[in-house]
N, C-alpha and C positions, 0 to 999 in steps of 0.2 A: 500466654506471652506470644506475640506477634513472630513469625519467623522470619530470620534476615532475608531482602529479597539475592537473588540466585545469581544476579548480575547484576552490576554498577557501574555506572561511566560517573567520575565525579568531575566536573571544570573540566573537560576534554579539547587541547586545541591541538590543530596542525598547519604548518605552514612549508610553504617550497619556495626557499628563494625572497623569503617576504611576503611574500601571495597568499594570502586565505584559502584555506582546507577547508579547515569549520573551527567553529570556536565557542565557549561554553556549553558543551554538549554534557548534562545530565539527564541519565536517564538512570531509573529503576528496572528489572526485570523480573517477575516472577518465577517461579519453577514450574513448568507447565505448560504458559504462555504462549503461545504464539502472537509476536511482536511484527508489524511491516514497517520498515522504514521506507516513506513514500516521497516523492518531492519527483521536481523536473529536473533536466538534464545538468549538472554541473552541481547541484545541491548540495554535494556534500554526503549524501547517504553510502555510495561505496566506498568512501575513506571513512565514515565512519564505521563500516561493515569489517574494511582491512587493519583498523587500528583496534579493534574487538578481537581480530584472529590473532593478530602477532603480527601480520605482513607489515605495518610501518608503527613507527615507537613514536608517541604522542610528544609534542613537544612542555604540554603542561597537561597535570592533571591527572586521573589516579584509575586502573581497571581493576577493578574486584572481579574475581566468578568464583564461585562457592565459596565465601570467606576468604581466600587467596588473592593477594596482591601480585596480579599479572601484566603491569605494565610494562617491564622490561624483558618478561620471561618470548622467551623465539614459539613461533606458532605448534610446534611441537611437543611444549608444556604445558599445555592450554588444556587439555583434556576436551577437545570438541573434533568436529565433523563439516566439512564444507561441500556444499553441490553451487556449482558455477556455471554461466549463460552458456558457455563451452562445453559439451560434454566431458570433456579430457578423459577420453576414453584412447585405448591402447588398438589401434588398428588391428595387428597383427594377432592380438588373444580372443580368445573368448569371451563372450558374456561372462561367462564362469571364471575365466581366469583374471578378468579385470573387477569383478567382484569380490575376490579372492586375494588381489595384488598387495594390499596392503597388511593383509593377516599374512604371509610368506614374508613378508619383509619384517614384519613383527615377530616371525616366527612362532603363530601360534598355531598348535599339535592338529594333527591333518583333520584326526574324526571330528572336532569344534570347529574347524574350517567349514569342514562339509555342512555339518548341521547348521551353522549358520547361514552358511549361505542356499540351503534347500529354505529354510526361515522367510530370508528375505525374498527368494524367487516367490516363494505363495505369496505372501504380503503386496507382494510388487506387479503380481499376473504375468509371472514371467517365467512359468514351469514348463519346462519343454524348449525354452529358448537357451538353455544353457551352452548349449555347444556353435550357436551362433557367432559370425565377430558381425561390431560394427558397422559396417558396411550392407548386410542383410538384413538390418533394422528398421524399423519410419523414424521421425525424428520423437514421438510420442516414445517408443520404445527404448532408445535411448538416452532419454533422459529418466527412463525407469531404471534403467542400468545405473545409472547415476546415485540416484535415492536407494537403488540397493546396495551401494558401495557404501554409504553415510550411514544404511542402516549396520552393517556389520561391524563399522566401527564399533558399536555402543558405545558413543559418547553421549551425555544427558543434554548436551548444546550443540547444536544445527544451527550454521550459518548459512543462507539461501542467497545467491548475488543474481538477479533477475534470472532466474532457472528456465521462464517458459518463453523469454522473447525471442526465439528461433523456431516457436512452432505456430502455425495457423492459428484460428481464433477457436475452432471446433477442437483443436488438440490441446490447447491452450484450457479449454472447460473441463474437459475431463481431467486433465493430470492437476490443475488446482485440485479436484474433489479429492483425486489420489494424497494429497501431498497433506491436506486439512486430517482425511482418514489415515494415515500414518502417523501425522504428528498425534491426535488425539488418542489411537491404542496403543503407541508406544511410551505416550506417555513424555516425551522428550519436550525442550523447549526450543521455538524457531524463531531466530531471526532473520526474516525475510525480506531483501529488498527490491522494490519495484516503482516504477513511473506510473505505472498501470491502477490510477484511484479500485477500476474494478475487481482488480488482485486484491489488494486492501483491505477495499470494503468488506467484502466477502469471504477474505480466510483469515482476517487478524480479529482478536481479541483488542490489542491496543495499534492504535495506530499513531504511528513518529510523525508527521509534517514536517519537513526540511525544505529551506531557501537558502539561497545566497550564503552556505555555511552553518547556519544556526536554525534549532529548533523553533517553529511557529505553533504548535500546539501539540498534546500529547494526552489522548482519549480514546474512547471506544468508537468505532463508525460512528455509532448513532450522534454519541458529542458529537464528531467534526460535522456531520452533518448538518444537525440541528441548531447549534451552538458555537460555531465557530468563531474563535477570538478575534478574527480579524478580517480585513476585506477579501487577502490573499487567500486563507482557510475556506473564507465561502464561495470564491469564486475558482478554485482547487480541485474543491471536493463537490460530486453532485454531477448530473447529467440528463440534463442543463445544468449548469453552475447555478448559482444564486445570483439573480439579478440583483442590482444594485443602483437604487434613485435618489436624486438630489430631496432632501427632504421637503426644501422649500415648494417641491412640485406634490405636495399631497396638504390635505388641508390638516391642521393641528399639530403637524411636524415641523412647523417653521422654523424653530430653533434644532432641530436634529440636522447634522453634514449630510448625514448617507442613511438609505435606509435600506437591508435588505431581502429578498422574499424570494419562495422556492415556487417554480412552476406550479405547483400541486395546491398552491395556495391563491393563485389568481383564477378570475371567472368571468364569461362574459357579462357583460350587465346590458339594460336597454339603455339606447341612445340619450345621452344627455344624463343621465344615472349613475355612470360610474366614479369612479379613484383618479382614473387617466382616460385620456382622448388617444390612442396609436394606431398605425399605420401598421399592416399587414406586408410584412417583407417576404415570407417564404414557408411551409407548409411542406412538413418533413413524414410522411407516414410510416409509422413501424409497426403495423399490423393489430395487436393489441389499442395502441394510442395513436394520437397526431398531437406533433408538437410543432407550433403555429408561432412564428419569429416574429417578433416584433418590435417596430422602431416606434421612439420616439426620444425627443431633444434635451431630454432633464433624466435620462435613465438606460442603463447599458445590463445586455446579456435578455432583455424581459422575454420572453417564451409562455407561450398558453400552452398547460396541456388537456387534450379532450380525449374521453372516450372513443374509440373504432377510427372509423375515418373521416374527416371533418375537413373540405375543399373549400380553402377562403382566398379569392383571387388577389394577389399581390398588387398594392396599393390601393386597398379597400381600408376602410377607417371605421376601426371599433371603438366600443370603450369597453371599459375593462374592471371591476372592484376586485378588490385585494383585503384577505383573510388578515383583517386587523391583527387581531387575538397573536398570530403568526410571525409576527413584523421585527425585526432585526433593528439596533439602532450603530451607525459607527460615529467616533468622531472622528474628525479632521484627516488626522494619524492611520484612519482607517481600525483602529482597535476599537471591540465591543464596549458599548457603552450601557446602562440600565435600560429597565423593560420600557417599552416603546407607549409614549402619551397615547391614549386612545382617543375615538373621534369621541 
């Protein structure tokens, strides 16, 4: 027999004043899992982050977490754990004693205080920082302070609200690793949210797609990648997005609106030979590859990418064939539509 999943959002909506929050937000969540709710700025993914904790009460619609009907209950019923973009670290304590803050106010018995929190300091590479505050920290280390506070809770649910958007890009890679390896040996489930597709990608299991309020798709990277239901999903997720062409601009797709296709899948071809005729706009090298921009009047987003390093002077005119087999179809609407007529 199947076991119920661990968290539920059923029919979820919220509004201010009239205004759209979000609205039919269902999701399932596993036990275990690690969840990202992704989208751009105003999407909807922090309200649905805070309407999961208790911070705001759903105007429609129903929260389970572990069998229990938590819609109404205040964030303190909830049996979970939050790390926030904020530190919200205690200036004046310690590592120690801000690790510790919420077991004192729980009052639980000193020698379990301590053991946990020596626990969480190995877990976290923060042994020896104990008697540190705040302030003598980088910002990588404080945000381990952070993740060691959630850890001691022992709640079985972590909510994550963009945790690493105040650190560098280099600090930013390691505490992802950090955050993946803790959720994985502790065994806990995370719901994390972030703008950052490369957070996503990379430390979720399932990944949320949010716009304008509501869910756009709900997969593993690889789906959103690969398979994305719609123009927004492909053009979202990916880097380079998924280019997107008028269909009538390829032969055999006359009747397809959009068709669309990942860097990784186009090539150069010899003159007169290829899919499309385009105009060479700009030549981005990242050391590994070069990703080679490119215009043309029936098709937006198209990028080549090559091997090492590959200098094609701006407003030089290639052509280009495109990995049939590969090909994406939308209609109109922009939603995916069946497998793509081949030539």
């Amino acid at each position: 027999m199947r076991a119920q999943p661990f968290v539920v959002l059923d029919g979820i909506a919220k509004r201010w004043n009239g205004a759209l929050g979000v609205q039919d937000i269902s999701l399932t969540i596993e036990e275990g899992s690690f969840v990202a709710l992704l989208g751009p700025s105003g999407c909807g993914k922090s309200t649905t982050l805070r309407l999961l904790a208790g911070l705001e009460t759903p105007d429609e619609g129903q929260i389970i977490i572990d069998g229990a009907d938590v819609t109404h209950r205040p964030a303190s019923g909830r049996n979970l754990s939050m790390v926030f973009q904020s530190y919200a670290l205690f200036p004046h304590l310690s590592v120690a004693e801000n690790v510790m803050f919420g077991m004192k106010v729980r009052r639980v018995p000193k020698a379990e205080r301590l053991e946990k929190l020596r626990r969480a300091m190995e877990i976290t590479g923060l042994l020896g920082f104990e008697d540190r505050k705040p302030n003598e920290l980088s910002g990588g280390q404080r945000q381990r302070v952070a993740l060691a506070r959630a850890i001691v809770a022992g709640q079985r649910l972590c909510l994550m609200d963009e945790p690493l958007s105040n650190l560098d890009a280099k600090l930013r890679h390691a505490v992802r690793k950090d955050i993946k390896n803790l959720q994985k040996d502790l065994g806990i489930t995370v719901v994390y949210v972030t703008h950052d597709q490369t957070e996503a990608m990379s430390m979720a299991d399932k990944v949320v797609l949010m716009r304008d309020g509501e869910i756009q798709q709900v997969g593993t990277p690889e789906q959103l990648y690969n398979q994305p239901e719609n123009t927004f999903v492909a053009e979202f997720v990916g880097a380079p997005p998924m280019a997107l062409i008028e269909g009538h601009a390829l032969s055999g797709f006359s009747d397809v609106p959009t068709i669309g296709v990942r860097a990784e899948n186009i090539a150069l071809a010899e003159a007169g030979q290829g899919d499309l005729q385009c105009q060479v706009s700009d030549c981005e090298f990242l050391g590994a590859e070069t990703f080679i921009g490119l215009e043309h009047p029936q098709a937006q987003g198209l990028t080549l990418k090559v091997a090492g390093l590959k200098n094609i002077p701006a407003g030089q005119v290639i052509d280009i064939t495109l990995a049939r087999e590969t090909l994406l179809s939308f209609d109109k609407e922009g939603r995916k539509i069946s497998a793509s007529p081949q030539k």
